[in-house]
C-alpha positions as CSV (number, residue, x, y, z in Angstrom):
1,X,27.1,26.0,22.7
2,X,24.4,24.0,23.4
3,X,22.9,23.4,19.8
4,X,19.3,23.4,18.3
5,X,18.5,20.1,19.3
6,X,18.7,21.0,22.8
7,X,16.8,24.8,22.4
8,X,14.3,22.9,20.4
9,X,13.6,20.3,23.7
10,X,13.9,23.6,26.2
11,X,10.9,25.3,23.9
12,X,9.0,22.4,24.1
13,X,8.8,21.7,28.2
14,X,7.8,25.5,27.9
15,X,5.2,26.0,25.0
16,X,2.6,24.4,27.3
17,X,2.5,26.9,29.9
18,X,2.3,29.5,27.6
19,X,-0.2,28.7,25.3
20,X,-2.4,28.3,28.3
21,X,-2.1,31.3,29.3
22,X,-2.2,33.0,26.2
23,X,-5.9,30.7,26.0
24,X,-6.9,32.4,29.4
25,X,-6.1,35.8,28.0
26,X,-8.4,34.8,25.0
27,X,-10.7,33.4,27.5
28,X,-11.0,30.2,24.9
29,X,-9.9,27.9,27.8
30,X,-12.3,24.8,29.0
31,X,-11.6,24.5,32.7
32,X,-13.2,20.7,33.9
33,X,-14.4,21.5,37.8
34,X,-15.6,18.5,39.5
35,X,-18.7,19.1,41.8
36,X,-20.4,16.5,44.2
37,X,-24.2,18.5,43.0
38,X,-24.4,18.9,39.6
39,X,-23.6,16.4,37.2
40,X,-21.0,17.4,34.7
41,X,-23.7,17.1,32.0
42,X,-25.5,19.9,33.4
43,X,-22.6,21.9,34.4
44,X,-21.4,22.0,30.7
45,X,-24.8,23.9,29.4
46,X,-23.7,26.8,31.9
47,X,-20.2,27.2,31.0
48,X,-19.5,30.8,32.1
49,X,-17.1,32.7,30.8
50,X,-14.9,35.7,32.5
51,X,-12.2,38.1,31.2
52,X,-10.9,39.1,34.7
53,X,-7.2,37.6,34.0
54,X,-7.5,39.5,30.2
55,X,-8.3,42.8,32.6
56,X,-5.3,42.1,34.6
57,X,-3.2,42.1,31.7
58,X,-4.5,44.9,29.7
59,X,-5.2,47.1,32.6
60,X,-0.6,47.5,32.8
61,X,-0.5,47.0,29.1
62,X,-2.8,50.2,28.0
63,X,-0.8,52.4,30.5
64,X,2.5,51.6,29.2
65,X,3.1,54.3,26.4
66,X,7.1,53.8,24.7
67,X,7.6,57.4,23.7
68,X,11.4,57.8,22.5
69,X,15.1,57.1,23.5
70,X,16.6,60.3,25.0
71,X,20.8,60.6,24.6
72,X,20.5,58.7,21.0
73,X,23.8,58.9,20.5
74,X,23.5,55.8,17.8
75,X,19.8,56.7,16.1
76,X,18.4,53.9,16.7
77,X,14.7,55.8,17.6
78,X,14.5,55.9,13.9
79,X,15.2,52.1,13.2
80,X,12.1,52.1,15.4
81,X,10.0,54.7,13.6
82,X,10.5,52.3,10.4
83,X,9.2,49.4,11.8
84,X,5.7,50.8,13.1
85,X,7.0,51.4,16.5
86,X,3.9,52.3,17.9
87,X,2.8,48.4,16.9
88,X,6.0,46.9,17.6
89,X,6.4,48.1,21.1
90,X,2.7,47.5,21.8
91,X,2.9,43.7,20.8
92,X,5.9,43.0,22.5
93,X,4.8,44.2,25.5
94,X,1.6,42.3,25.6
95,X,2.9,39.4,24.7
96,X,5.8,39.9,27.4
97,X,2.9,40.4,30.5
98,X,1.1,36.9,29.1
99,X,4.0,34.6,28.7
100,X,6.2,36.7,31.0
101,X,8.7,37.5,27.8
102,X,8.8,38.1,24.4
103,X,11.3,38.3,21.6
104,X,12.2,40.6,18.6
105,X,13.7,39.0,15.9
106,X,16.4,41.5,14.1
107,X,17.2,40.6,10.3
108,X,18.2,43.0,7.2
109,X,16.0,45.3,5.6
110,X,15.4,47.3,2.7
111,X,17.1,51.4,2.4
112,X,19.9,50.2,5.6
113,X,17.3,49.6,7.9
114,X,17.3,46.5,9.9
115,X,13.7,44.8,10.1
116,X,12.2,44.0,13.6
117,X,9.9,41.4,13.9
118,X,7.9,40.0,17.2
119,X,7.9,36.8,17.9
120,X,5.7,35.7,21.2
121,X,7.7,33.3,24.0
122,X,5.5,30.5,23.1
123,X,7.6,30.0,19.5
124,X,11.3,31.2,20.7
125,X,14.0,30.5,23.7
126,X,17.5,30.6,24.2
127,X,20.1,30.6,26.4
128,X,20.1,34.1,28.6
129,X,23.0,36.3,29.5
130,X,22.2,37.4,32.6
131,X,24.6,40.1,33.2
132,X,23.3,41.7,29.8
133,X,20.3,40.4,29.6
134,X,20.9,39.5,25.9
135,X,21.3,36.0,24.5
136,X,24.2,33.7,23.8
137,X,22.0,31.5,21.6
138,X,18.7,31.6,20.7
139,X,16.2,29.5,18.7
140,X,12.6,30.3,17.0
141,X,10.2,29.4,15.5
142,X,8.2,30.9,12.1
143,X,5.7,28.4,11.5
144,X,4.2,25.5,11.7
145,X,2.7,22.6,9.9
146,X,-0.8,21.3,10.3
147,X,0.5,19.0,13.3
148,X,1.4,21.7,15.3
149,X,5.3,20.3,14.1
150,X,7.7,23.3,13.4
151,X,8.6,24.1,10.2
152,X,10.2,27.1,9.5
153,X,12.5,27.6,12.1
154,X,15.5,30.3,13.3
155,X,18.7,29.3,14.9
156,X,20.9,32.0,16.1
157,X,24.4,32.5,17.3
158,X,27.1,35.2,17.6
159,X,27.7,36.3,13.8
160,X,25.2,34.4,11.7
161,X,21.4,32.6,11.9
162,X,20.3,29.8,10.3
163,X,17.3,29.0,8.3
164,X,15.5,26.3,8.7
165,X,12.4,24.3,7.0
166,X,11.2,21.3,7.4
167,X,14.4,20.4,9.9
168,X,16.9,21.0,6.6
169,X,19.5,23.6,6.9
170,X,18.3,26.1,3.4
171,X,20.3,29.2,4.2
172,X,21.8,31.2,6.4
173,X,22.9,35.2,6.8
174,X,26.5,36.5,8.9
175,X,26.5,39.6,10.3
176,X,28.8,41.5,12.2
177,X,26.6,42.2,15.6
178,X,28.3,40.8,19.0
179,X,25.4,39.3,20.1
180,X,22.4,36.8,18.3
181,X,19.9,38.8,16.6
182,X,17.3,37.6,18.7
183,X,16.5,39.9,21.6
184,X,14.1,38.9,24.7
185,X,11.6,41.5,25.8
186,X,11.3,40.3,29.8
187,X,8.7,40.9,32.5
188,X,9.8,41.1,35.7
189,X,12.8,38.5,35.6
190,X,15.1,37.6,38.9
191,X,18.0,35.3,39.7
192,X,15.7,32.2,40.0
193,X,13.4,32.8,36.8
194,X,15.1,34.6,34.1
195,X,12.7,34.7,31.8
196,X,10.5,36.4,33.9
197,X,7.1,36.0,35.4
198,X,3.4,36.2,33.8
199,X,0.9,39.0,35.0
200,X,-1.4,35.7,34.4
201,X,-0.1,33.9,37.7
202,X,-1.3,30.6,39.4
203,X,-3.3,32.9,41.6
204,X,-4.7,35.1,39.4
205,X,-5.9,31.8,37.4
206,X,-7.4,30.2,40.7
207,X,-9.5,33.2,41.7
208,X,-11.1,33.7,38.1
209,X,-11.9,29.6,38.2
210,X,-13.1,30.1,41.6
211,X,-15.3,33.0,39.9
212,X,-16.4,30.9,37.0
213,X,-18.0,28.0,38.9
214,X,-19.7,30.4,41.2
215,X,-21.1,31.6,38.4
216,X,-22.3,28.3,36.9
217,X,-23.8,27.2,40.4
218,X,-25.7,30.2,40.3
219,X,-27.1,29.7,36.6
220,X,-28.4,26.4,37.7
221,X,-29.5,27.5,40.8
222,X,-31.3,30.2,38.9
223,X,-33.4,27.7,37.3
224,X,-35.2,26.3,40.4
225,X,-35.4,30.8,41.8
226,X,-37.0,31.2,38.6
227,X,-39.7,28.2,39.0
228,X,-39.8,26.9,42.6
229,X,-41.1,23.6,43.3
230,X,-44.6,22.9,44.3
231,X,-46.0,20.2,46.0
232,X,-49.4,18.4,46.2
233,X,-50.5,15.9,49.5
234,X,-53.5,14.3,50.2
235,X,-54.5,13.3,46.1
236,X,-56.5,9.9,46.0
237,X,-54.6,7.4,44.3
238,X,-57.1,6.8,41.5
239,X,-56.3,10.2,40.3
240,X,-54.5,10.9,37.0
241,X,-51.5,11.6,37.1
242,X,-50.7,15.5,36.5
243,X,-48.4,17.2,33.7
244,X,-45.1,18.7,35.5
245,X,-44.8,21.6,33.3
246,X,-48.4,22.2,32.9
247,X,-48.6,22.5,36.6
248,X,-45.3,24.7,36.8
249,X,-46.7,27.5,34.8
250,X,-50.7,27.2,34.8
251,X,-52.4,30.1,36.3
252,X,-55.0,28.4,37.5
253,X,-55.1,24.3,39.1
254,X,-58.4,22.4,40.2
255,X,-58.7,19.7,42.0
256,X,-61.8,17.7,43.3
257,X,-62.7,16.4,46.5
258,X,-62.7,12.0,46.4
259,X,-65.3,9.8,47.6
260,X,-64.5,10.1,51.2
261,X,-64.9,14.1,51.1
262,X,-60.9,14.7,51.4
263,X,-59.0,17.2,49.7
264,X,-55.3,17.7,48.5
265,X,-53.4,20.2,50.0
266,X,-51.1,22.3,48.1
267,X,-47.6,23.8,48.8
268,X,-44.3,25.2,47.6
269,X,-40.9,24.8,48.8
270,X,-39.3,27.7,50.5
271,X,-37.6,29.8,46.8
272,X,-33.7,29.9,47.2
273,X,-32.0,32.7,47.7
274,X,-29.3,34.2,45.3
275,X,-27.6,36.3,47.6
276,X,-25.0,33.8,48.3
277,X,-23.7,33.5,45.1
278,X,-23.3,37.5,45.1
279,X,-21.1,37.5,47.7
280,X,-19.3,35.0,46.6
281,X,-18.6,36.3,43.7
282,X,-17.4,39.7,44.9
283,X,-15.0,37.7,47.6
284,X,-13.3,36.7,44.4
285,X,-13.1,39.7,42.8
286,X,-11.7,40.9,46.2
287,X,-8.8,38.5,46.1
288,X,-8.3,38.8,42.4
289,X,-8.3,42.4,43.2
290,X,-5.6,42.1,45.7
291,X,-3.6,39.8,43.2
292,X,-3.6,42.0,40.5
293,X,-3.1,45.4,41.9
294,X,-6.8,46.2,40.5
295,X,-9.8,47.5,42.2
296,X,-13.7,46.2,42.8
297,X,-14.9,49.1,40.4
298,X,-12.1,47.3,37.9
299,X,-14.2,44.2,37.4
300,X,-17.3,45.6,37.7
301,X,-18.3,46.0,41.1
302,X,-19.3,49.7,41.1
303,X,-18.8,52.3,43.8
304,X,-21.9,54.9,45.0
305,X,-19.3,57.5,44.5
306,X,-17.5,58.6,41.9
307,X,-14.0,58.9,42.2
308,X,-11.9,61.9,41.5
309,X,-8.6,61.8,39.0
310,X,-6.5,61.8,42.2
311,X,-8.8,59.1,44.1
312,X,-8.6,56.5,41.1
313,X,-4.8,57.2,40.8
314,X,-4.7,56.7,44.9
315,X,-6.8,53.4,44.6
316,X,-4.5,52.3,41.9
317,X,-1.3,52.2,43.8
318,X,-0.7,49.3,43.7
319,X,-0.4,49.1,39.8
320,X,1.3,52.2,39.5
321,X,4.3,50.0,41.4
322,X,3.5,47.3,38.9
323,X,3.9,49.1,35.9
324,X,6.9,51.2,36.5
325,X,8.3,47.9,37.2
326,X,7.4,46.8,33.7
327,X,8.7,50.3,32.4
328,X,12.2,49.6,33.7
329,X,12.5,46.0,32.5
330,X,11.1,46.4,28.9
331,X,13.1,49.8,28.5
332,X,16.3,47.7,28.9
333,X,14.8,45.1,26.4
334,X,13.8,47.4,24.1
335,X,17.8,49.2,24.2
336,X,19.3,45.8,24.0
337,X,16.8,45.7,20.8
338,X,18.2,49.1,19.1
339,X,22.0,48.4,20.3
340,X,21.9,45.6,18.0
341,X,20.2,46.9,15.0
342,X,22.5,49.5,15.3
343,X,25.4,47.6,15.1
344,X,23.7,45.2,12.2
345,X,23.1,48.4,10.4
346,X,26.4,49.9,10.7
347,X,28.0,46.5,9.8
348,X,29.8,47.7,13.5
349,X,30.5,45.8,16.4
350,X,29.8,48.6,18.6
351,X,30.4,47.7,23.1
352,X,27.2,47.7,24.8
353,X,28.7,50.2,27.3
354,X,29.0,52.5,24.4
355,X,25.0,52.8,25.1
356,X,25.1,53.6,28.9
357,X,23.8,57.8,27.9
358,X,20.4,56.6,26.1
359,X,17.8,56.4,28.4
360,X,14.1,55.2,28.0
361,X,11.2,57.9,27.8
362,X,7.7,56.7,29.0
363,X,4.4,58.7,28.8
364,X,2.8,59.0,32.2
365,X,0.9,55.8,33.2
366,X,-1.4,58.2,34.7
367,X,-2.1,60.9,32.8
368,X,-3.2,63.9,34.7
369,X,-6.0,65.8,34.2
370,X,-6.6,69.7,34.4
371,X,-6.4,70.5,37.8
372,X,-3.3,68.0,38.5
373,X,-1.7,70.2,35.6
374,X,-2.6,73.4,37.5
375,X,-0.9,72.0,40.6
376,X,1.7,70.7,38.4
377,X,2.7,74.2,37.4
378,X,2.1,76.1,40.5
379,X,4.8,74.0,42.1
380,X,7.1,73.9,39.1
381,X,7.1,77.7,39.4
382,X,7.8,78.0,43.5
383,X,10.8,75.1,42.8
384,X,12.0,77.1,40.1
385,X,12.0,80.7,41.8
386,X,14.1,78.7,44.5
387,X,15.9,76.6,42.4
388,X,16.3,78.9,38.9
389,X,15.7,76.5,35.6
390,X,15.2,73.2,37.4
391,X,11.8,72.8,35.9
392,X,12.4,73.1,32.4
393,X,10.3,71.8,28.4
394,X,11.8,68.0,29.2
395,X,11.3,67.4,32.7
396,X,7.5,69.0,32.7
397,X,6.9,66.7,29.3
398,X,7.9,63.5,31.4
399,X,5.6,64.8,34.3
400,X,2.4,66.0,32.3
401,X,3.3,63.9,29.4
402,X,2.0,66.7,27.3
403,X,4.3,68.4,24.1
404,X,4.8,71.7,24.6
405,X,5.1,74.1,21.2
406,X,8.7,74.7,20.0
């Protein structure tokens, strides 16, 4: 075992990372852009602001819908049910496609039901199993003091946690589960990042900066398209010198011949254009868009058309891939999750393989609408006349992702 010391060093090198991304979802982070034009004084009255990397996260985490555990052999879909699954699953999973994992605490409860708790990947790590995908040791953190400094902290291993506060061992609770009650909930992992990747990723971040100081160039710029500059040759030098804003917004100017019988002769630089900045804009909403798996109409770039059920799903692709990919790794996750409570509430060391019949149920990420329903069925009755009872209550539910009546 590698010890709490060392878990509590591996979450710090980490927190950073995550915290800033968890600011970009929140869209509270300061981003500092140099600029050769405009002096950073200016720049910092038009700050803009975009949510484009908080749209790349919700648009996977609104379509993932955890309906139930099919085969539940060990009824552990109603240790779920009693901890507000519709919450819990929710939470983990968003804070999984920000920080690329999350965890679920597992401790006792009241009535024999073990208490599930999530606990974002900024505040908990351990050390992974990767055939299971479970932990061998694991370390979090409840709270912390008014330095930022932990204070109530969780150390877990094989039989028993530890409580913590204030870096003093107070208690601690054995249990009977193979594994630490501390389970990650991981986003896309691999052999060379383990704990997953973030739907926030250096690329997403650099198109939405590229976005955001496109947008303050063109706020300033706006300033001189809203009041161009004039320009006055030819005035005698014994004249008085004229008010700027005066002459900006009067209606009306005079101005007198001198002794000599000259005139001034007025002008006006040539206005700027904001077309630029438009299409600059929408070439980083196109790359964003590429990143992401979004489209144009996504962030706000409207179509003249609008798109059928069928066209949006077709557009969409791209996602689609992206979230049954998130289906798969957070449905192992989440039965790695109820394994455990099972065995903590059984005081039973049950084998993991004992699990291998329970399967994950997802609602559709896109759910049809009527006429995909009505194609839905006329094909689900031509495959059953060929094939009799292929098409049956279950199969339909996990197409249409709609009950039917019992």
């Amino acid at each position: 075992m590698q010890g709490i010391e060392y878990l509590r060093k591996k979450l710090q090198n980490y927190r950073y990372g995550a915290l800033k991304r968890q600011l970009i979802y929140d869209m509270k982070n300061k981003d500092i852009e140099p600029s050769i034009a405009i002096p950073q004084q200016l720049r910092q009255q038009y700050q803009a602001t975009l949510g484009w990397c908080a749209k790349a996260v919700d648009s996977v985490a609104d379509r993932l819908v955890f309906r139930e555990f099919a085969n539940d052999n060990f009824n552990i879909n109603q240790i779920f049910q009693m901890n507000s699954s519709d919450v819990l699953f929710d939470d983990a999973m968003l804070s999984a496609l920000i920080n690329s994992c999350s965890f679920i605490y597992i401790s006792e409860g009241e009535e024999d039901i073990p208490r599930l708790q999530v606990i974002q990947g900024s505040e908990a790590t351990g050390i992974l199993d990767p055939i299971t995908r479970l932990l061998t040791e694991g370390y979090a953190v409840l709270s912390r003091d008014e330095f930022g400094n932990p204070y109530e902290e969780l150390y877990f291993i094989t039989g028993r946690t530890d409580y913590y506060v204030n870096d003093k061992l107070i208690t601690y609770a054995e249990n009977n589960a193979p594994y630490p009650l501390l389970v990650p909930i991981i986003h896309r992992p691999d052999s060379s990042r383990q704990f997953g990747r973030s739907r926030i990723t250096k690329s997403a971040i650099y198109w939405q900066r590229y976005a955001k100081r496109t947008l303050e160039r063109a706020d300033v710029a706006s300033e001189f398209y809203s009041f161009p500059q004039k320009y006055v040759v030819g005035l005698s030098q014994d004249a008085e010198p004229m008010d700027a804003w005066k002459a900006t917004i009067s209606a009306m100017l005079q101005f007198t011949k001198d002794e000599e019988g000259d005139q001034p002769k007025l002008g006006q630089f040539q206005q700027q254009s904001m077309a630029p900045f438009t299409e600059q804009l929408k070439n980083a909403a196109s790359g964003f868009a590429g990143e992401t798996g979004l489209t144009l109409d996504d962030l706000g770039f409207s179509t003249d058309n609008p798109s059928s059920a069928e066209a949006i799903k077709a557009s969409h692709e791209t996602l689609r891939l992206m979230a049954e990919k998130a289906q798969r790794d957070f449905a192992l996750g989440f039965l790695n999750v109820g394994y455990l409570a099972a065995c903590l509430r059984d005081d039973m060391p049950y084998k993991r393989n004992q699990l291998y019949l329970t399967k994950a149920k997802w609602q559709p990420i896109f759910k049809p609408d009527a006429s995909t329903i009505s194609l839905i069925g006329d094909g689900a009755i031509k495959v059953n006349q060929a094939i009799p009872g292929y098409f049956g209550k279950e199969n339909l539910h996990d197409i249409t992702g709609i009950e039917g009546e019992e």
